[in-house]
C-alpha positions in Angstrom: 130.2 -42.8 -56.7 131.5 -39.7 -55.4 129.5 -38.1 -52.2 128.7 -34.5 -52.8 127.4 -32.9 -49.6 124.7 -30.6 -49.4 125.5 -26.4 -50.0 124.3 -25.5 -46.5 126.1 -27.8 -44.6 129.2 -27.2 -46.5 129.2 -23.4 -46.3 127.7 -23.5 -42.3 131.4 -26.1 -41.5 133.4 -23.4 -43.4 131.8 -21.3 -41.0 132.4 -23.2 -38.0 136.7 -23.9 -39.2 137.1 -20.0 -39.3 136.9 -19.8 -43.1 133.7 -17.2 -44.1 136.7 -15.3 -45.9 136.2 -17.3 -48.7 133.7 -15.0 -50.0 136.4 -12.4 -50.5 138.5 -15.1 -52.9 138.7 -13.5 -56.1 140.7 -16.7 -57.8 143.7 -15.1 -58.4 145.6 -18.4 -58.1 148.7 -16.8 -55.7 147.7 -20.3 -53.6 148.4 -22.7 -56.1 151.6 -20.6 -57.2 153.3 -21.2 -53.5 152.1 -24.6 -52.9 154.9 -27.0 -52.5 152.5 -29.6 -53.9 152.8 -28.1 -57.5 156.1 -29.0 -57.3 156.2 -32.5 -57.4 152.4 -33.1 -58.9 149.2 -30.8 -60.1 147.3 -29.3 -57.2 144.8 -26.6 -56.8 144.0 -25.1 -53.6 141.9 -21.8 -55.6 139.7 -24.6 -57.1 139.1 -26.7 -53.8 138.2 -23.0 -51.8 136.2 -22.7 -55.3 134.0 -25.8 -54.5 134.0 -25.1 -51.4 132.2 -21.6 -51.4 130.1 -23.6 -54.0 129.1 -26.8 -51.4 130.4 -29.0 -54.3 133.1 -30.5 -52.2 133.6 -34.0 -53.2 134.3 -35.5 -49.3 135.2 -38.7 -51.1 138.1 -36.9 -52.9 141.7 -37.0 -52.0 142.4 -33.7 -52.5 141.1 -32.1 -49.8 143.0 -34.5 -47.7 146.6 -33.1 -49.6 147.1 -29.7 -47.4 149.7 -29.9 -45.0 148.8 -26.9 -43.6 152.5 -25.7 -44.4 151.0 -21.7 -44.3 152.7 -20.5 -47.2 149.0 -20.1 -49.2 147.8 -18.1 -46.2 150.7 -16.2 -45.8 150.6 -15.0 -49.4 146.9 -14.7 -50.2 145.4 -11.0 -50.8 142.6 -11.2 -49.7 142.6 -12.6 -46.4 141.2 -16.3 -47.4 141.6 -18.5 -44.5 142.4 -21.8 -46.6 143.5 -23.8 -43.2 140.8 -23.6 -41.6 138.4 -24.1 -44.6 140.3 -27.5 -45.2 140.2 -28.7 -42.0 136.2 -27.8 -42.1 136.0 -29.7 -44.9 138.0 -32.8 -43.7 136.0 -32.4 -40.3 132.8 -33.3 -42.3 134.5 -36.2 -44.0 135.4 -37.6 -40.8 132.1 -36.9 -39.5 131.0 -39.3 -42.4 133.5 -41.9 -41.9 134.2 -41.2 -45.8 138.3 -42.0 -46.0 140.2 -42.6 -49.2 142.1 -45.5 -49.7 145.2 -43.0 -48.7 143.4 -41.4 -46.1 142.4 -44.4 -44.4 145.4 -45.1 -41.8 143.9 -42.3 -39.7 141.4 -44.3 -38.6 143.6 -46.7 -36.8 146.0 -43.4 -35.6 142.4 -42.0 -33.6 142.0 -45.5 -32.1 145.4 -45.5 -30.8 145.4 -42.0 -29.5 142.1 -42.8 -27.7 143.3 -45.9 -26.3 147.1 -45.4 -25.3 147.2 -41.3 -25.8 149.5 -41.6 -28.8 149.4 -42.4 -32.5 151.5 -45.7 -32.5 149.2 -47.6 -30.1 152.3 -48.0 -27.6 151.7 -48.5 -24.1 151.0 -45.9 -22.1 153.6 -47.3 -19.1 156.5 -47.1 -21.8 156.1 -43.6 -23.1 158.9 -42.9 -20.4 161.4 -46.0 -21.6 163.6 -43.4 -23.7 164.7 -42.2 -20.5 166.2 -45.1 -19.0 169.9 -44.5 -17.3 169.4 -40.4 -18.0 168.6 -39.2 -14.7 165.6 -37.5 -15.9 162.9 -37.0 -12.9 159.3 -37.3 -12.8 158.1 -34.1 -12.9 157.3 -32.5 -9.3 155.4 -28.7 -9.0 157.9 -25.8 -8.2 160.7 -27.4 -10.3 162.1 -25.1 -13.1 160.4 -26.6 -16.4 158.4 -29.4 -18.0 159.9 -31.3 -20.4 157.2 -32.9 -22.9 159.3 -34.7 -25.8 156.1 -35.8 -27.2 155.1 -38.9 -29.2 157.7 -39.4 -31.7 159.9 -38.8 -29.1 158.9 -41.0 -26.8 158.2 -43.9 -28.8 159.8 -43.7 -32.4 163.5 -45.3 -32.6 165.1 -42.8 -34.2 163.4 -39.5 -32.5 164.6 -41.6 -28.9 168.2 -40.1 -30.1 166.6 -36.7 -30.1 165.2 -36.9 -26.8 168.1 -38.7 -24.9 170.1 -35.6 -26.5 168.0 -32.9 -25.5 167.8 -34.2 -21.8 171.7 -34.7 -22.0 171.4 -30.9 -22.9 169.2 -30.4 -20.0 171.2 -32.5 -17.7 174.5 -30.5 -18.3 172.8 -27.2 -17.9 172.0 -28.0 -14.8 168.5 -27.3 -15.5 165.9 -28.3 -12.7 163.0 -30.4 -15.2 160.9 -33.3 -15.3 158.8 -35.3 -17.2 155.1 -36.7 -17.4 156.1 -40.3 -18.3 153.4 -41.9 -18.5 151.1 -38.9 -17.4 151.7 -37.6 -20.8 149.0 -37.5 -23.8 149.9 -36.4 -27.5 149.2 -32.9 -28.2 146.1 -33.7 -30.6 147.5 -31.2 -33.3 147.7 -33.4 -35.9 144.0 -35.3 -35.2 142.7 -32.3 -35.3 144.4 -31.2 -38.7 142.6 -34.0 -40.0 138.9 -33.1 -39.1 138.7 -35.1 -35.9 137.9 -32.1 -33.4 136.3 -34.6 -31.0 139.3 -36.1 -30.1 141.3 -32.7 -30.3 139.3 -31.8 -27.8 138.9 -34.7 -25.4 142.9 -34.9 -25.3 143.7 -31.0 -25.1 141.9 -31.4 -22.0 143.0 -34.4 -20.5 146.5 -32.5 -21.1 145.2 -29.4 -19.6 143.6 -31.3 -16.1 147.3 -32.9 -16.1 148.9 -29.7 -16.2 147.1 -27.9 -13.5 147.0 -31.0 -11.3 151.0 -31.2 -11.6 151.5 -27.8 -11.0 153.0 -27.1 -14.3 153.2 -23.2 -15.1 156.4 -23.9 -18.0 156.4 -26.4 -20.8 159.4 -27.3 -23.1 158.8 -28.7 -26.1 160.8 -30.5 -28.6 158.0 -30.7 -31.3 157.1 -27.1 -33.3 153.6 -29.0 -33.6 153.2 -28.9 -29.8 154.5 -25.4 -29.2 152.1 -24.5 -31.7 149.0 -26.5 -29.8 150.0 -25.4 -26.4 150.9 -22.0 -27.0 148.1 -21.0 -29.3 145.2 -23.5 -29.0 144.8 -24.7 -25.7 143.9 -21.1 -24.5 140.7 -22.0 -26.0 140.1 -23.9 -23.3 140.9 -20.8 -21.3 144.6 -22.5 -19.9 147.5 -20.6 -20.4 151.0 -21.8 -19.7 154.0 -20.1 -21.3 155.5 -22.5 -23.7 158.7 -22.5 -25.4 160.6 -24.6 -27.7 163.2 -26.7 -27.1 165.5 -23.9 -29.6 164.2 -21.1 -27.9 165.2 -22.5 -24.4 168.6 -23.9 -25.1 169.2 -20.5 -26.5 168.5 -18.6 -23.4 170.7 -20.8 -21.5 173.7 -20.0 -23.6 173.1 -16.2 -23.6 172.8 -16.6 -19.7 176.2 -18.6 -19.4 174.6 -21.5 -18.1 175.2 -23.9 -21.5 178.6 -23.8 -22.6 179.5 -25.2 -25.9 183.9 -25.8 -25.8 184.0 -28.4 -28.5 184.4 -27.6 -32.4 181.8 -29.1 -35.0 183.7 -28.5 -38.1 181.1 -29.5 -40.3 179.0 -27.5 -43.5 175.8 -28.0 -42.5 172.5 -26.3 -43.6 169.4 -25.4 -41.7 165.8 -26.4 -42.3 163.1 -24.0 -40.9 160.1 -26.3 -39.8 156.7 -25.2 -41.1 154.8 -24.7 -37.5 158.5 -23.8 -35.8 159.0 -20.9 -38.4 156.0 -19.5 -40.1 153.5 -20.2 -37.7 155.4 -19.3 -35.0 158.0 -17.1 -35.7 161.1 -18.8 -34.1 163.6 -18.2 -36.9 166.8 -16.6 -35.4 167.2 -18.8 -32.5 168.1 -21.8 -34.1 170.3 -19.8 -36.2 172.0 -18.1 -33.0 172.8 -21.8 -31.6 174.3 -22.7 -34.8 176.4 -19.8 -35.1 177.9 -19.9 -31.8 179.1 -23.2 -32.5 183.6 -23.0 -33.6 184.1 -24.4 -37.1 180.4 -25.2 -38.0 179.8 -23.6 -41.3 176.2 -22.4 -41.5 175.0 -22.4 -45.2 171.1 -21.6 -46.2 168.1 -22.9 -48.6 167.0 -20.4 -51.2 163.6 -21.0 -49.6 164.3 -20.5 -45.9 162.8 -18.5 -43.1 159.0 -17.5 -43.9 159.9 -19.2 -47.6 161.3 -21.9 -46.0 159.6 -25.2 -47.9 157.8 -27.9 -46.3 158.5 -31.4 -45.9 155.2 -32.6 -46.6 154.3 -34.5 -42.8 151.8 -31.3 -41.8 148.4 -31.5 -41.5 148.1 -35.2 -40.3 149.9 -36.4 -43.5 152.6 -38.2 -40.9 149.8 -40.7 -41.0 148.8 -40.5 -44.5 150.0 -42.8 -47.7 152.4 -40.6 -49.5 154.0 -41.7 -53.0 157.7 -41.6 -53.1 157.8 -39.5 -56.5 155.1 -37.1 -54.1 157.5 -36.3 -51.5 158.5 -33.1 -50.7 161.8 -34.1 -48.4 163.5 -35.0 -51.9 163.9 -31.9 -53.1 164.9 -30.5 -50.2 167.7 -33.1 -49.4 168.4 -32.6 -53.1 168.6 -28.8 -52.7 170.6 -29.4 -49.8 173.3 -31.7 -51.4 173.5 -28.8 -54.5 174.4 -26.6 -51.6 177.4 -29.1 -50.9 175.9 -29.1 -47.2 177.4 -32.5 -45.4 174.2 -32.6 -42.9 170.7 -31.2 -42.9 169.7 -29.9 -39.2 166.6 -29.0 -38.0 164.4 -28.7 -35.0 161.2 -31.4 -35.6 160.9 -34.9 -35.0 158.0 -34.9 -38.6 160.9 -33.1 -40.8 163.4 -35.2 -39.2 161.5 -38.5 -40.2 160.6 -37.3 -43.6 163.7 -36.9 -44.3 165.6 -39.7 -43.3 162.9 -41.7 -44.9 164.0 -40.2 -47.8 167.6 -40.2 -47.5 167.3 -44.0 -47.0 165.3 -44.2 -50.2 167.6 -42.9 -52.0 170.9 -44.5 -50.7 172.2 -41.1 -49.5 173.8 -42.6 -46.4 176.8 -41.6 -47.3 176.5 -38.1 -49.4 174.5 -36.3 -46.3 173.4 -37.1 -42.4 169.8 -35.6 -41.2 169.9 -34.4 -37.2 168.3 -32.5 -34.9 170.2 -29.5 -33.5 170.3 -31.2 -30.0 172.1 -33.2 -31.3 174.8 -31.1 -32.5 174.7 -28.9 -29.1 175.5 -31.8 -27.1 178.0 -33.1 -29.3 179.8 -30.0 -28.7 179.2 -29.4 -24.9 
């Protein structure tokens, strides 16, 4: 039997995630006209914020749990409905609940892990700096130049340790004075708390915060757009401030200042992939672009959906962790649309695009039609 939860408590969590706009929805449908889910599968996002205003959310259903929090609804929406933050209200009650569906349900073992070891994959906390072995990369020390913070895919999945051990190659040859948390570092808690679990957000952001100030840290680097967007616009909640940049937005400066010089040709068609919380959320669209293009013989081609139309990969809103069926998947069609373009490799800039769509490239034997990277790795195979 489904659970329906009382009207009050529903409308006062709406409240609570930011979302009292929903009494301005007028139905108009734009949401469910954008949403990348209707293009692989029937969604609704007007009837869920329908429910919702209603306190006939069914916590028990899957749906709510679909969002990816890719912002395209928002950005589109007349009237100012905050469907993010109603979602996230909503899921915050089913977590509250314990009330997971059968899809839903890894996230109970992800909190455990990130409560125990500090990230998702229950990996030891002493290992987190193992990606770095042989790179001279130095424990970070107050007054030096940035912090590096890869974060947990980066530290710990197999194929995002390529990403890293580029970007501090990068680092290394720019002569830039960094360091690293090792095993000082936490995850972000942007995805835990995409999924409802605000408890843990917040116990993390400020273990992360208490780090930070203890350290001495007043810049952060970031490889992932889901921990530029944490650091940069959530954590001053807890009233800590740091100026955080992406890993894109950094190597970028260095090359306009002279201090990254690229002298090798990369004479390769490649197309670029804006990340959800890279692009939209944050507005960082022109300097991976301005990388790319400074790069001799790379041929920069683009998605009919790209910059603020750029289409997600489907990993947002805590679905990394989530049951996702292959015919569901949003990282086909953009590999597909990527192929059409006669691209020979899809780049991006984050490690949850990046493992979407090498999961699907694997899937469907494209080995040898198109290559998925990072574009740290094509800056330091041309420095």
């Amino acid at each position: 039997m489904e659970t329906v939860t009382p009207f009050k408590e529903v409308i006062d969590e709406i409240k609570q995630g930011g979302g009292e706009a929903v009494k301005y929805c007028y139905q108009c449908g734009k949401c469910d006209t954008v949403c990348p889910w209707n293009k692989v599968r029937t969604f609704s996002m007007r009837k869920l914020i329908r429910e919702a205003t209603f306190g006939l959310t069914e916590i028990e259903n899957e749906e709510i749990w679909r969002c990816t929090t890719c912002g395209k609804c928002v950005q589109k929406c007349p009237r100012d409905v905050k469907q993010i933050n109603n979602m996230i209200a909503v899921r915050r009650m089913a977590t509250g609940y314990g009330v997971f569906p059968a899809a839903v349900k890894p996230i109970r073992g992800i909190a455990s892990n990130l409560g125990a070891e500090g990230n998702p994959f229950g990996e030891s906390r002493k290992n987190r700096a193992d990606w770095a072995d042989g790179l001279s990369v130095k424990t970070f020390e107050e007054g030096m130049e940035v912090l590096y913070y890869p974060g947990c895919y980066l530290c710990y999945d197999p194929r995002l340790k390529k990403v890293a051990k580029a970007t501090a190659s990068v680092l290394n040859r720019a002569g830039v004075d960094y360091g690293i948390l090792g095993e000082q570092e936490n995850c972000c808690g942007e995805s835990i708390r995409k999924t409802g679990n605000e408890e843990l957000f917040r116990k993390l952001a400020k273990d992360n915060i208490k780090t930070f100030i203890e350290n001495g840290v007043k810049k952060i680097v970031v490889s992932s757009p889901h921990c530029l967007h944490t650091f940069k616009n959530e954590y001053p909640e807890f009233m800590a401030n740091f100026e955080v940049l992406h890993i894109t937005e950094f190597l970028f400066q260095l090359i306009n200042e002279g201090r990254l010089q690229i002298n090798k040709e990369y004479a390769k068609k490649i197309v670029y992939h804006d990340p959800c919380y890279l692009g939209r959320h944050n507005g960082v669209f022109d300097q991976p672009r301005g990388i790319l293009t400074k790069v001799p013989g790379l041929e920069l081609k683009e998605f009919a959906e790209s910059r603020e139309e750029s289409f997600c990969c489907g990993m947002g809103g805590g679905r990394i962790w989530m049951e996702t069926h292959t015919s569901d998947r949003f990282s086909n069609l953009r590999l597909k649309d990527a192929i059409d373009l006669g691209a020979e490799e899809l780049v991006t800039a984050c490690p949850y695009c990046i493992t979407m769509f090498e999961d699907s490239r694997a899937v469907g034997n494209l080995d040898d039609v198109i290559q998925v990277k990072d574009i740290t790795e094509v800056l330091n195979e041309v420095i």
